[in-house]
C-alpha positions in Angstrom: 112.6 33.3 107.9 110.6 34.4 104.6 112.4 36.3 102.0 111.1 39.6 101.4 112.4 39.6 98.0 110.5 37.0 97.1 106.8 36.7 97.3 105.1 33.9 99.7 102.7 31.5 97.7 100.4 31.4 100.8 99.9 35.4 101.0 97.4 37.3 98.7 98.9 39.8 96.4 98.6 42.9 98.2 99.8 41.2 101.2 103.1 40.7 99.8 105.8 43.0 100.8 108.1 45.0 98.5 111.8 44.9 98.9 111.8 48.4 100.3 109.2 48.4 102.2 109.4 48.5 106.0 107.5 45.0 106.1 111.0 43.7 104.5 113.4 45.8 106.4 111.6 43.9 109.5 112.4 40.5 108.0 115.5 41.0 106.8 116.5 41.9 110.5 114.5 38.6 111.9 111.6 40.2 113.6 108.1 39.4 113.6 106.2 41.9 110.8 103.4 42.1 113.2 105.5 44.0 115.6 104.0 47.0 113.6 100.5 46.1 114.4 100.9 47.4 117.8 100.6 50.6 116.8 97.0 50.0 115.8 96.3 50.2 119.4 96.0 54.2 119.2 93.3 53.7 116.9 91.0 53.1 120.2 90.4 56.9 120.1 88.3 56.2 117.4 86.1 54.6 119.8 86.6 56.7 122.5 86.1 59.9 120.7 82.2 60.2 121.0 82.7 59.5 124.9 85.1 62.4 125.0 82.7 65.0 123.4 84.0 64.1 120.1 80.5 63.1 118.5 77.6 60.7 119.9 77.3 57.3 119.6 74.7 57.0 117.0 73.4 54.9 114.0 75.7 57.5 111.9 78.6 56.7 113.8 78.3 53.4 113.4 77.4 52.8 109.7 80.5 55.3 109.0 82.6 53.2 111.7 81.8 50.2 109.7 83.2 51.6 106.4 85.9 54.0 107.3 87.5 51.5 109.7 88.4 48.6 107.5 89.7 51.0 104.9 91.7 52.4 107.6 93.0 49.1 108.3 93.7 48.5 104.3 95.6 51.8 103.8 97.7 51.4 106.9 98.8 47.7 105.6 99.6 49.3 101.9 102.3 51.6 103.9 104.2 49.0 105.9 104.0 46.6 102.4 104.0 49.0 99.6 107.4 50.4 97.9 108.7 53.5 99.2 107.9 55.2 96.1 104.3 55.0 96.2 103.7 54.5 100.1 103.4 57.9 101.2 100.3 58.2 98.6 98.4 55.5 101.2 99.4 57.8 104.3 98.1 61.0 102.3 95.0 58.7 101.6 94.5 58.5 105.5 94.4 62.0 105.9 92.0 62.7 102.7 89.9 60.2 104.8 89.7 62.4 107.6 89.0 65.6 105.9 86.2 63.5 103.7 84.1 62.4 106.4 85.1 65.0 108.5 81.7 67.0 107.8 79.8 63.9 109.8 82.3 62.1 111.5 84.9 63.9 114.4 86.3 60.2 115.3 87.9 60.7 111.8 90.8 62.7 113.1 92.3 59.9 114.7 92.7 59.1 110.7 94.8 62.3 110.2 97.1 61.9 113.1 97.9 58.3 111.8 98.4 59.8 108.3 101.0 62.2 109.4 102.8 59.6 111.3 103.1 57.1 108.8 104.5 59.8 106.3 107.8 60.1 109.4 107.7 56.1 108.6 107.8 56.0 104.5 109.2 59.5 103.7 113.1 59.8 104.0 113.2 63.8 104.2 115.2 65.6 106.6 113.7 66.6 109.9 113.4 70.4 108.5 111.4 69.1 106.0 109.4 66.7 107.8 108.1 69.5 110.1 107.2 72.1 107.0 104.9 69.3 105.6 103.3 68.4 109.0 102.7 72.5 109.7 100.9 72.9 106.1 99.4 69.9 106.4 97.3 70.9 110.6 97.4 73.9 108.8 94.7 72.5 105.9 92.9 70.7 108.6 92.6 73.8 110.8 91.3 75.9 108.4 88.6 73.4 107.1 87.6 72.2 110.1 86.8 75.5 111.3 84.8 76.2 108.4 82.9 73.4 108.8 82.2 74.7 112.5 84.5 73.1 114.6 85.3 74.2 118.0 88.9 75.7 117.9 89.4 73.5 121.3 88.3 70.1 119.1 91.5 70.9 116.1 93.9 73.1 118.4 95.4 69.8 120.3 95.9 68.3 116.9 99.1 70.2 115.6 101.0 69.5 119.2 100.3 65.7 118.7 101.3 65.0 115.6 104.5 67.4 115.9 105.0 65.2 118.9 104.4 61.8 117.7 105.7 62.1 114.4 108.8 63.9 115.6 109.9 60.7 117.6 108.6 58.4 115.1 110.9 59.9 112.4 114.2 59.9 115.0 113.3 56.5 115.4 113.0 55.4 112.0 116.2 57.3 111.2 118.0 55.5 113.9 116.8 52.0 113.2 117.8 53.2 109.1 121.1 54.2 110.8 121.3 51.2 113.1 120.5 49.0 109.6 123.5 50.5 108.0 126.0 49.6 110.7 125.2 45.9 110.6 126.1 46.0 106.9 129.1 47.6 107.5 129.7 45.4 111.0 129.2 42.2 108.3 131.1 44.0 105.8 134.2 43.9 107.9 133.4 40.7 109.3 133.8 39.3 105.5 136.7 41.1 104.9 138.4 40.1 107.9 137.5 36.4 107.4 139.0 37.2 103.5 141.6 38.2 104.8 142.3 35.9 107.3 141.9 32.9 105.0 144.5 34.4 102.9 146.7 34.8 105.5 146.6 31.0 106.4 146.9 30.0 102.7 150.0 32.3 102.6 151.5 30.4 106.0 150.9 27.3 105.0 152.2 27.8 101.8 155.2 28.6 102.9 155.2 26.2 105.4 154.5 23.1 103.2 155.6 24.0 99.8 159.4 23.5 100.0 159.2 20.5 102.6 156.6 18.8 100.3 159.2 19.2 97.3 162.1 18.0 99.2 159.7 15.0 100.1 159.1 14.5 96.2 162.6 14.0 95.5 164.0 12.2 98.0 161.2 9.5 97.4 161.9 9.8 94.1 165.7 9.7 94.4 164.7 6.1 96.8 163.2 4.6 93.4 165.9 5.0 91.2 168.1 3.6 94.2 165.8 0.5 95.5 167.2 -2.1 93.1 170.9 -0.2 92.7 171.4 0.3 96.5 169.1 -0.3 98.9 170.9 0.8 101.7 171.3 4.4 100.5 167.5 4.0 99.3 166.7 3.2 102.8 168.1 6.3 104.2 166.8 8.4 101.7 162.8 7.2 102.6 163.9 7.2 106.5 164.9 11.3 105.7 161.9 11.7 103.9 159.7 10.5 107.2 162.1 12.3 109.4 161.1 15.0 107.0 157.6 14.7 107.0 157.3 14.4 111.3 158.8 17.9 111.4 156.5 18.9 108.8 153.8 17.4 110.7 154.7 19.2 114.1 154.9 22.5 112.3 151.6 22.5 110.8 149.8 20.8 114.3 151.9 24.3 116.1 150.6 26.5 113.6 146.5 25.1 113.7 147.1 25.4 117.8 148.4 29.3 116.8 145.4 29.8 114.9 142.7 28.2 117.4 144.4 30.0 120.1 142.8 33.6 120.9 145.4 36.0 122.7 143.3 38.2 126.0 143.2 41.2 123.7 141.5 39.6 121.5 138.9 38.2 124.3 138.5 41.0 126.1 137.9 43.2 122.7 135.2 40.3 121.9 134.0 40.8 125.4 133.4 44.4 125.4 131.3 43.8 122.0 129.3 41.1 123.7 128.7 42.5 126.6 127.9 46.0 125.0 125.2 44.0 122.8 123.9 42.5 126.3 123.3 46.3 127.7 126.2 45.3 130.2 129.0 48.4 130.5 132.5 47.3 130.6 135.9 48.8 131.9 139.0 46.8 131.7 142.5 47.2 131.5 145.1 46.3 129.0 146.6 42.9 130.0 150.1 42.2 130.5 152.6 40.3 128.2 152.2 36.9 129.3 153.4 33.0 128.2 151.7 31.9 125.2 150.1 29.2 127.3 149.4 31.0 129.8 147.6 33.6 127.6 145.4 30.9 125.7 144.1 29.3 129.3 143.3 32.7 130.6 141.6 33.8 127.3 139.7 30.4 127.6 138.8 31.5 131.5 137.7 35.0 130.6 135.3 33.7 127.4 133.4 31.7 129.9 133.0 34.2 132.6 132.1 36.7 130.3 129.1 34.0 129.0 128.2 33.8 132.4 127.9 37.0 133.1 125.6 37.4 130.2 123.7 34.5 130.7 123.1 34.6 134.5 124.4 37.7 136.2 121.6 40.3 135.3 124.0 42.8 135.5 124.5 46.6 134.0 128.2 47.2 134.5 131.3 45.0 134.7 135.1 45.3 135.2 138.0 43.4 134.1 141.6 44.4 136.3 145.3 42.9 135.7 147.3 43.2 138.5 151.0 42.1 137.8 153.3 42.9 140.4 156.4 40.6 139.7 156.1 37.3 139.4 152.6 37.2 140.2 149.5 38.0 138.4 145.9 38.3 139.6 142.8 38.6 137.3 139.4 40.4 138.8 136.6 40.4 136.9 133.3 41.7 138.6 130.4 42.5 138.0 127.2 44.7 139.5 124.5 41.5 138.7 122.4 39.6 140.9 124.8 37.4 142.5 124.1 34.4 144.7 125.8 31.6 143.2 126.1 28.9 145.9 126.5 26.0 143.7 129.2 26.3 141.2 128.4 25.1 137.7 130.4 23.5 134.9 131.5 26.2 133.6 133.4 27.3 137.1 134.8 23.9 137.4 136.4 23.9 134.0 137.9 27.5 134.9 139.3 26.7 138.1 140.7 23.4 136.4 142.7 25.8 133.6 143.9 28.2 136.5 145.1 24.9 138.4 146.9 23.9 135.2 149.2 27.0 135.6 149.5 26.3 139.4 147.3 29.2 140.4 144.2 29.5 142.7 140.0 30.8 141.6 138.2 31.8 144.5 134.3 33.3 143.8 133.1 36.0 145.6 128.9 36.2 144.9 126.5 37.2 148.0 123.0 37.6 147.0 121.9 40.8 145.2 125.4 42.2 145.7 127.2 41.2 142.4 129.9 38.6 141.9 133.8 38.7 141.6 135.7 35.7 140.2 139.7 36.0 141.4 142.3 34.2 139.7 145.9 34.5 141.4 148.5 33.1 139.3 152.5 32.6 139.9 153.8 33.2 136.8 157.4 31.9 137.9 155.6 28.7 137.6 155.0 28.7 133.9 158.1 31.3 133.0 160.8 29.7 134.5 160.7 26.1 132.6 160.7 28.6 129.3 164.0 30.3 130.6 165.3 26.7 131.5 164.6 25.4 128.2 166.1 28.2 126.5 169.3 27.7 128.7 169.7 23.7 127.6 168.9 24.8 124.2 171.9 27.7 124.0 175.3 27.0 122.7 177.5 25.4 125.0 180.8 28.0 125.7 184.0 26.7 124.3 186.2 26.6 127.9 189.0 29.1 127.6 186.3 31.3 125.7 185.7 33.7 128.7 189.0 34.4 129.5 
């Protein structure tokens, strides 16, 4: 993508955009700078002017054509590429254009209008102040071109049309400015977050490793001293040390799983952002306290339903419902898309392989045209109850007597 802070080789001068121009602010958000040129299409009236009792199609309208146009064009290129400081001067240009060859030339007022909609484009006044400048500025052109003997039906449509057009010009501008804003903010967070974040896993695994790391210092260094004064001792104090170092090893592999896994409010807060972005609506519930396992497979599930539904479904509106009634647990998710999957993919398979895993059941619900709902029923006394078992052969055996 080109930089718009820094001039292309291949472009003439005047071609090359400023920093703040809205050229740059189109780059900088990855789209095509010739998206504005499809505004040029409203130009036609200049054509269609003469046709529309604006003039005749004569030698005069043509040799003027001829000239005023590619100016036109120039001046309209100098606003999208020129600083914001001087770029309203090119959109005042456009309408001193119009009132210049207005005398010989009616197609010219297609010049103003663009002129007072490019000023909504370059100009970062309030609304208020906006309108003031576009009411004294149809209120120059009214005047003059009734002096010059202009019908009041040819200038009377002119102040309703640019109030019009540049009044949703400048709202959009604003909101795109606005919409610019909170993306630096959104990536502002995101930086922070990741800041913080790394710190947070420097922190843990400082305090994970440091003190086992020093305690495998010393007792390798306490084994030389001992390898030629007692080997036996030496050889218990290395075999500690890898003892040592296993449950080091299993710690840190425990706490890389911890920070791979993502936990379902997590996924389903990523989801709604996703999906939002998509244009896709999205009501879910809260989810329940679950296993950590069981957790991490259905986070894994929902991320890749969730990419399907984005991907394939075509759909406006989705919903996501827990409903945990004992021991049992069943996941909906729905959606109001297009429906009609006959042939699950790979990305079903792997789903309904993680909800066997747990010793549940996916079933997929998708007529044609009608949406599609995924199911996952899950017994959770499959995955809690080897937790409460473990937790009894891991307690403290009673001393007999103790109960009585």
């Amino acid at each position: 993508m080109p930089n718009p802070t820094r001039p292309a080789a291949s472009l003439p001068r005047w071609l090359q955009p400023a920093p703040d121009s809205p050229i740059a602010a189109t780059l900088r958000a990855g789209h095509s700078p010739w998206s504005h040129g499809i505004h040029l299409l409203w130009s036609a009236w200049l054509f269609i002017a003469p046709a529309m009792g604006g003039g005749r199609y004569d030698l005069r309208w043509c040799l003027l054509t001829l000239v005023s146009y590619p100016l036109f064009l120039w001046l309209y290129a100098k606003v999208l590429l020129a600083p914001r400081r001087i770029a309203p001067r090119y959109a005042l240009a456009m309408i001193a254009l119009c009132l210049a060859l207005l005398p010989w030339y009616p197609s010219g007022l297609s010049y103003f209008v663009f002129g007072c909609v490019m000023l909504a484009v370059v100009r970062r006044d309030r609304l208020p102040h906006y309108l003031l400048m576009l009411l004294a500025l149809n209120a120059l052109l009214t005047v003059y071109a009734l002096w010059l003997g202009y019908p009041w039906q040819v200038v009377v449509w002119m102040l309703p049309t640019t109030l019009i057009i540049g009044i949703i010009v400048h709202v959009e501008h604003q909101l795109k400015e606005r919409d610019a804003a909170l993306m630096l903010s959104l990536d502002e967070i995101r930086r922070l977050a990741a800041s913080a974040e790394r710190e947070r896993i420097g922190r843990d695994l400082h305090d994970l490793l440091g003190h086992t790391l020093s305690l495998i210092t010393l007792k390798l260094e306490l084994s030389r001293k001992l390898i030629d004064r007692d080997t036996t001792l030496a050889r218990l104090e290395i075999t500690e040390a890898e003892r040592i170092a296993r449950h080091a090893l299993g710690e840190v592999r425990a706490a890389v799983t911890g920070y791979r896994a993502a936990g379902l409010a997590a996924e389903l807060a990523s989801a709604r952002l996703l999906l939002t972005t998509a244009g896709v609506s999205l009501d879910y519930d809260a989810p329940p306290a679950l296993p950590p396992d069981t957790e991490r497979s259905l986070a894994l599930v929902l991320r890749e339903a969730v990419t399907n539904i984005v991907r394939h479904a075509q759909a406006t509106h989705a919903e996501i419902r827990f409903i945990h009634t004992g021991n049992h647990l069943q996941l909906r998710i729905r959606d109001d898309g297009r429906g009609g999957v006959a042939t699950p993919g790979n990305g079903i398979a792997g789903m309904r392989e993680r909800v066997r895993a747990l010793g549940g059941q996916l079933t997929l619900h998708s007529p044609l045209r009608e949406g599609t709902l995924l199911s996952i029923d899950l017994p959770l006394a499959a995955t809690v109850a080897p937790q409460v078992e473990q937790a009894i052969a891991s307690a403290p055996s009673i001393p007999q007597g103790a109960s009585q």
